[in-house]
C-alpha positions as CSV (number, residue, x, y, z in Angstrom):
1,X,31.9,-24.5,-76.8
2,X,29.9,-27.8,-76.9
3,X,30.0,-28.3,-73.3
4,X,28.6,-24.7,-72.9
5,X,25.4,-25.6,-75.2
6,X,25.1,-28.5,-72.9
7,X,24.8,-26.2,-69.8
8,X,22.3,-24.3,-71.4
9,X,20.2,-26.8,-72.6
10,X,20.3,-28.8,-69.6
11,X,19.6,-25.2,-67.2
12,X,16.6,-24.5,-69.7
13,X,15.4,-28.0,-68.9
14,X,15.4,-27.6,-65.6
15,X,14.4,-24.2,-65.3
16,X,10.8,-25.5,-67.5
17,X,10.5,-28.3,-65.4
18,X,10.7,-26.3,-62.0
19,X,8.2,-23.6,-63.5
20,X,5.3,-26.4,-63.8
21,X,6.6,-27.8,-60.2
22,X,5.5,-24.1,-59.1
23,X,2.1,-24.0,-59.4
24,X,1.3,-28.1,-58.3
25,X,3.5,-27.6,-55.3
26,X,1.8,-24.7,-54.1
27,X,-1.8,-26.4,-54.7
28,X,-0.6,-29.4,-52.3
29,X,0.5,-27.0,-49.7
30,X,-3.1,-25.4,-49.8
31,X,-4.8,-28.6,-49.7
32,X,-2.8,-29.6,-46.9
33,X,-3.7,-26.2,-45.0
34,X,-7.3,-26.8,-46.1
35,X,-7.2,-30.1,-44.6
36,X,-6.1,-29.0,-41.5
37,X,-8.4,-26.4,-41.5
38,X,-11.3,-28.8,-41.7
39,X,-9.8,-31.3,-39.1
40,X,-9.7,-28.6,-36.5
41,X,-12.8,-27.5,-37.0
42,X,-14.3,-30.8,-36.7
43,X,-12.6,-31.3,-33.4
44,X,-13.3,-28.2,-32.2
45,X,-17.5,-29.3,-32.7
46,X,-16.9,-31.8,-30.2
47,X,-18.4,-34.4,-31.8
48,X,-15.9,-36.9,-33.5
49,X,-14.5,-40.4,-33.5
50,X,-11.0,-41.6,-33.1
51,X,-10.7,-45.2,-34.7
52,X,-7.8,-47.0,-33.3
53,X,-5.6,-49.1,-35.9
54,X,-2.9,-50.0,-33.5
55,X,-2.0,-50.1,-29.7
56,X,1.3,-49.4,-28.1
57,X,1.8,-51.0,-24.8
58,X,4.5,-49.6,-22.5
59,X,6.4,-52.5,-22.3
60,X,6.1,-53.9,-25.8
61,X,5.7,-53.9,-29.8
62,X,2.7,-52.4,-31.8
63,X,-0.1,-54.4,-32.1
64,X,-2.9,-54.0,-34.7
65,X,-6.3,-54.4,-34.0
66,X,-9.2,-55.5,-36.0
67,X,-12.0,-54.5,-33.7
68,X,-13.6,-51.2,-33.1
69,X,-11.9,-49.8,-30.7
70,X,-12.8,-46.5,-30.3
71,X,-12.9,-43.3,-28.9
72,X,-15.9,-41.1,-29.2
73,X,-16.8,-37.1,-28.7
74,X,-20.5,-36.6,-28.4
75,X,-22.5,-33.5,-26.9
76,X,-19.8,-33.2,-24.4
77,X,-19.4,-36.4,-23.1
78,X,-16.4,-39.0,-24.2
79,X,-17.2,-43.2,-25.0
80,X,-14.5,-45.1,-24.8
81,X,-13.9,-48.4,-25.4
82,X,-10.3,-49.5,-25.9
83,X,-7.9,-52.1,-25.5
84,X,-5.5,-52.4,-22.5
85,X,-2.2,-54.2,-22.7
86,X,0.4,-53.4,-20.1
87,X,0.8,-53.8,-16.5
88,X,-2.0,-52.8,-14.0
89,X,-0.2,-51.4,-10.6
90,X,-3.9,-52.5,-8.8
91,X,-6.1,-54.7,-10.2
92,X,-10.0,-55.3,-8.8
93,X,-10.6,-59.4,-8.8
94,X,-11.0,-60.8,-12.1
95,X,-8.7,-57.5,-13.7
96,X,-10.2,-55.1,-15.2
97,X,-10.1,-55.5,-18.7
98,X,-9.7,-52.4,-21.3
99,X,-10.1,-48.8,-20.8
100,X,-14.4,-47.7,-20.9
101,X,-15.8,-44.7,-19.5
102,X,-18.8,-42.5,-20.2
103,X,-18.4,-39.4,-18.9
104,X,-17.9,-35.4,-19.1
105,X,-14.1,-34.5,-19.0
106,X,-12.2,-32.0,-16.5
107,X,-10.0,-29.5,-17.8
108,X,-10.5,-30.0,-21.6
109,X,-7.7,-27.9,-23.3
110,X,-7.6,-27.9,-27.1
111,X,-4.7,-26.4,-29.2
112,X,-4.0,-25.7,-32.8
113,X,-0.2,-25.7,-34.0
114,X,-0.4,-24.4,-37.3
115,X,2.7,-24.2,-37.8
116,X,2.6,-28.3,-37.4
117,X,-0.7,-28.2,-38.7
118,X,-1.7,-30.6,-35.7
119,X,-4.3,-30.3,-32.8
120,X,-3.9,-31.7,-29.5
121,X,-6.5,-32.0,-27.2
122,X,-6.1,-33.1,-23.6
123,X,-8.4,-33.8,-20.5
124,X,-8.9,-35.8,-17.6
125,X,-11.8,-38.4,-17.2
126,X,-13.3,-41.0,-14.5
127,X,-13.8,-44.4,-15.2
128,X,-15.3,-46.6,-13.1
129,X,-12.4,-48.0,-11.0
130,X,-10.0,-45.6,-12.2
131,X,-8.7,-42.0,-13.9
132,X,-7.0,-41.0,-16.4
133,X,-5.3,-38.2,-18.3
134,X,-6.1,-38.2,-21.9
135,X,-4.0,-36.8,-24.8
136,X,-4.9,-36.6,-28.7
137,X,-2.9,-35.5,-31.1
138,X,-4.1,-35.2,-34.6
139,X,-3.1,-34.0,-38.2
140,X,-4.2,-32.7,-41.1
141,X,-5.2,-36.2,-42.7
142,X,-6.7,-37.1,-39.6
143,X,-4.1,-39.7,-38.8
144,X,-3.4,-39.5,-34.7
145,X,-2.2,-40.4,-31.6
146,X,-4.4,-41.4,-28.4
147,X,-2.1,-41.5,-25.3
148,X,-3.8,-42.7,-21.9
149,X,-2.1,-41.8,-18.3
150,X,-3.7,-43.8,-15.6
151,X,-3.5,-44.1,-12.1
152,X,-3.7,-47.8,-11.7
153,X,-1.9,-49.1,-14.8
154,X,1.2,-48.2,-16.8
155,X,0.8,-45.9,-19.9
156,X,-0.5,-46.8,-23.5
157,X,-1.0,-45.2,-26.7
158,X,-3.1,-46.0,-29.7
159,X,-2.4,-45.2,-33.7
160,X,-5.5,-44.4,-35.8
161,X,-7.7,-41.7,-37.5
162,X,-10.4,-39.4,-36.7
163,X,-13.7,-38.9,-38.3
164,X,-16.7,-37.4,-37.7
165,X,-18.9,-38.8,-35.1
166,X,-21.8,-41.4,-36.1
167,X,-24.5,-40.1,-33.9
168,X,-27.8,-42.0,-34.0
């Protein structure tokens, strides 16, 4: 009988602790949707900044960065200015450093999973002495991934978060 009175008390326990679990739980899932929301919209204006934090070579470990690397969206044009580190397939004389371009992209394609609650974003982009296929993937929070495709080098991806762009 005593272990009976010890089920109950410990089911009502649990049963008044899941019933004020309820309500929090389903105020974090909104805030996560309105997050994502908000995100997409912002990439969707075109006009953003993704900060890296890190860089993935192809052939080797994360590295963080401390600089401002970045990649920027402004009135349909993309900055970049990003660290390489990797193998280059050709090279001009002297190498040719990181990954810059200034330019309008081809084929921009942007998608929303909701169900993921990320957006991806791809295109394809001239740089001086090269091309390259561009891919962003992005959360909620803002937190992303940046993966370059070139023609000349071997592939490299970049950790780091999105925010809106600091237009002068």
């Amino acid at each position: 009988m005593e272990n009976i009175q010890k089920i109950k008390t410990s089911l009502l326990i649990i049963a008044i602790i899941l019933s004020g679990l309820a309500p929090a739980l389903a105020q974090k899932k909104e805030k996560k949707e309105q997050e994502f929301k908000e995100m997409a919209a912002l990439l969707e204006s075109g006009s953003y900044v993704f900060t890296v934090q890190s860089v993935n070579p192809a052939g080797g470990g994360t590295r963080s960065v401390s600089s401002s690397y970045t990649l920027e969206a402004r009135d349909s044009v993309y900055y970049a200015y990003l660290p390489y580190m990797g193998r280059a397939y050709t090279a001009s004389y002297g190498g040719d450093g990181g990954i810059e371009f200034e330019q309008a992209p081809e084929n921009l394609e942007l998608s929303l999973n909701e169900k993921k609650r990320t957006i991806k974003i791809q295109f394809s982009i001239k740089g001086d002495t090269d091309k390259y296929d561009v891919f962003l993937s992005v959360g909620g929070s803002g937190y992303g991934t940046l993966s370059i495709n070139s023609q000349n080098r071997q592939p490299i991806s970049y950790s780091g978060f999105v925010s809106p762009s600091h237009q002068i």
